[in-house]
Phi, psi and omega in degrees: 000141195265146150349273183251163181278310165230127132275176199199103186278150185084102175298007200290213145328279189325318195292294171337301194296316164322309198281324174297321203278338184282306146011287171312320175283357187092004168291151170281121171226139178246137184258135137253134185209117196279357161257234217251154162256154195076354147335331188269246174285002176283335198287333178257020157303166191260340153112352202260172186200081189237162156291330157110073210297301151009291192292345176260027162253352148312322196113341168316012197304321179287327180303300211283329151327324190285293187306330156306311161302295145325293176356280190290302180321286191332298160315332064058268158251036175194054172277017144280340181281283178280126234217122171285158180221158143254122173261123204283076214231124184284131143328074176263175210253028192216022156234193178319140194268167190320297172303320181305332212286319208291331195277330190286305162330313180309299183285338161325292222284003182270279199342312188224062129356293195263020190267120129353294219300152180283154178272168223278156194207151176257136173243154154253089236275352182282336185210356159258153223285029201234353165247009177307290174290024169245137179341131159308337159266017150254101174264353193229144132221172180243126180253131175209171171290118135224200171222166185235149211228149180268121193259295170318324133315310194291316171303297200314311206285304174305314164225062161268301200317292140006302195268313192297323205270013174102015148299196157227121189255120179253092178267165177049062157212129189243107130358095192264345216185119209215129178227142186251125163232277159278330174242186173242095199258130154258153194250091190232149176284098209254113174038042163118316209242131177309161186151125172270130165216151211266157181200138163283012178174152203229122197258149163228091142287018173253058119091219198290342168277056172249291158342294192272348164290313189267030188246305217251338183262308179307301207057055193219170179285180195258154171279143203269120200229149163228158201227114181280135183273090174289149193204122215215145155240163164218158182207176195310156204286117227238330190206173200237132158115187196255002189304144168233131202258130257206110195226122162279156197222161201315331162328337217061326170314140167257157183241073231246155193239088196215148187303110241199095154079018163083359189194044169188133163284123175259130179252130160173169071204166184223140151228126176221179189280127170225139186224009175258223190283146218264323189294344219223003185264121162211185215260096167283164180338300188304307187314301162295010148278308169324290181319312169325290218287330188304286190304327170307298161333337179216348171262182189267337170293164186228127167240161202246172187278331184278008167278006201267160174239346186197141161240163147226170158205144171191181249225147179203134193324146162270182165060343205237048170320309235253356194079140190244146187198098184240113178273129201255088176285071175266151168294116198064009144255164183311126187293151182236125156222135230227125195227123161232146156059188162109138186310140159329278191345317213244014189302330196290319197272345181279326183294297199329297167317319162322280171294348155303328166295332182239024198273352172264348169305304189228142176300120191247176167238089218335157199246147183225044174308316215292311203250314188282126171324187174237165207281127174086033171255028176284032183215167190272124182330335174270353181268017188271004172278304185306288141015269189328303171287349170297314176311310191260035174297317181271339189226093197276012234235332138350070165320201161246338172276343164323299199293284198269038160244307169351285198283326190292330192273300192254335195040281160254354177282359173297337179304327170312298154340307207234337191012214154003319215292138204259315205211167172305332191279004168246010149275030177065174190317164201237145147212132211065206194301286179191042161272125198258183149292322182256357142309304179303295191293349174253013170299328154338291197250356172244322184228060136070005181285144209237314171214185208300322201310280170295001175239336167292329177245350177230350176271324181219192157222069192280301176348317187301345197246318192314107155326134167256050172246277173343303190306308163317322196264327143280356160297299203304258306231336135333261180349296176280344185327000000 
């Protein structure tokens, strides 16, 4: 009998969303992920959890239907994660033109009918507060609902969810060797150490590494995908409220400007053709010059390449919103499915498909990623103001930006977190601003975290703020945890 029922190589969106869902039915499942997870190209999302306004000038309309719908789930069982905005998108007078904008919203705002969310509205950037930090010669926008997402919490939250219903979630464990027959036996290098494990069926999820896993680890051919660099910057906070800004840009390309950690603006997305190691992808000169000018075009500050404070990048399927999700059918082995790209929005609904593929292998049972949270999302999206002030009712010790980075992170699981504790000094040593000890221990021993790394940039994104006296102090204090 194998070991597991799926194994799954790759900690990403993808690997994560598979490893909850499958789980939830009661499959035996194991993750491997040789970093961190959300380490690869989740680490360079766009941060949006959208229908994607774009796509219907593509033509995308059942795609952006779809995805509209994810939306609203997403929200849903992860309103801590996913947070509604109004997204702002100014009227320039050398773009699309006014009527065009207005009619592809008019179909936006049909598509998601059944959406909570408020409907599409015309600003007059001349006397609403949403054009203040904006050019003086932009006078109209079109405003409407979508939301925006910690994409990297999400990966983690799939799979502590994951890890709660009997997965076995593996960070630092790399997958060298892999041979098929009736079963799948793997060779994987687990944080130093060797170890085999047999599997009735095999997910290959590592992203822009799906080539070279299935080339040098599989030995089989690779599916064939081309791969795109994505490149985001952040830089000092640009505008005041929570609007997210919506920029056509010279391109066709749209450009977004939103509000990221409380004192900073994330501008992306740059895209360019990428074909070398995935590991080796970051955000170049030209990419931050792109982003600059994209913005610089329309707010009144002008940013510069010395303004950037952080870049990221990392590598994503071109062409491939909806994702390739591929089953490798030989007679009498063991199955391969191969998960490449594809939008955040639709990652919950991409596990679905994934397992659908595999549903004459194993008796599945319906899946309820859709209706059951993700771990702290029991409480309702609009309540997430209410989320704060109970907290700090209860921890009265509590700022308010302390309180709502808290609820944005853990949501009703902060109580794992703060349990008893009457004052700060009883959440252990401090790094930074009000990152504790007993926060640190428990991304530990609860979301897989390993190093300074994985919690200043993808558990959280505190790095932006962090001493690197803090940062030192909170390596050693890992160490010994």
């Amino acid at each position: 009998m194998a070991d597991v029922d799926i194994a799954i190589i790759g900690g990403g969106l993808n690997g994560a969303s598979v490893a909850r869902d499958a789980a939830g039915r009661g499959l035996r499942v194991a993750l491997f992920e040789q970093n961190d997870l959300g380490s690869g190209g989740t680490a360079a999302a766009p941060h949006l959890m959208h229908g994607n306004f774009i796509d219907l000038e593509r033509g995308n309309a059942l795609r952006v239907r779809a995805a509209l719908a994810e939306r609203d789930i997403a929200l849903r069982i992860a309103p801590h994660l996913v947070r509604p905005a109004r997204f702002v998108l100014p009227v320039h007078s050398e773009e699309r033109p006014p009527a065009m904008l207005r009619g592809g919203l008019f179909v936006y705002s049909l598509l998601a009918a059944r959406s909570p969310l408020p409907r599409s509205e015309v600003l007059d950037l001349t006397i609403d507060e949403a054009g203040h930090s904006l050019k003086r010669s932009l006078g109209l926008a079109l405003a409407y609902s979508d939301c925006t997402v910690d994409e990297t919490r999400l990966v983690v939250l799939n799979a502590a969810d994951a890890a709660a219903r009997g997965a076995a979630i593996r960070t630092g464990a790399r997958c060298v060797w892999a041979e098929r027959s009736g079963t799948w036996r793997l060779a994987v290098v687990n944080r130093g150490r060797r170890e085999t494990v047999t599997a009735r069926a095999l997910v290959n999820a590592s992203g822009a590494w799906a080539r070279q896993v299935a080339e040098t680890v599989l030995h089989l051919p690779a599916v064939q995908a081309s791969f795109v660099k994505v490149s985001q910057i952040v830089v000092r906070r640009m505008f005041d409220g929570d609007n997210v800004y919506v920029l056509q840009n010279d391109d066709r390309r749209m450009v977004y400007a939103i509000p990221y950690h409380r004192d900073f603006t994330l501008i992306g997305t740059s895209e360019r053709s990428f074909a070398g190691d995935p590991a080796m992808a970051s955000a170049s000169a030209d990419d931050i010059a792109y982003l600059c000018a994209a913005a610089s075009r329309y707010f009144r500050v002008r940013i510069e390449g010395a303004d950037v404070m952080h870049a990221m990048a990392g590598c994503d399927a071109t062409g491939h919103r909806n994702g390739i999700v591929k089953r490798d059918r030989k007679s009498g082995k063991a199955p391969l499915l191969t998960m490449i790209g594809g939008a955040t929005t639709t990652a919950r609904r991409r596990a679905e498909i994934a397992l659908a593929q595999l549903a004459s292998f194993f008796e599945l049972p319906p899946s309820r990623t859709a209706s059951e949270p993700l771990p702290g999302g029991d409480f309702g999206w609009d309540t997430f103001g209410d989320q704060v002030d109970t907290a700090r009712q209860r921890w009265t010790f509590l700022s308010e930006r302390h309180a709502q980075r808290l609820i944005a992170s853990y949501g009703t699981r902060i109580e794992r977190i703060l349990g008893a504790a009457k004052s700060m000094d009883d959440l252990g040593p401090r790094f930074g601003d009000d990152l504790t000890g007993v926060e640190v221990r428990y991304l530990m021993t609860e979301e897989f975290a390993r190093f300074a790394d994985d919690i200043v940039w993808r558990r959280s994104k505190l790095g932006l703020t962090m001493s690197r006296q803090d940062r030192e102090a909170l390596e050693t204090f890992m160490a010994t945890a």
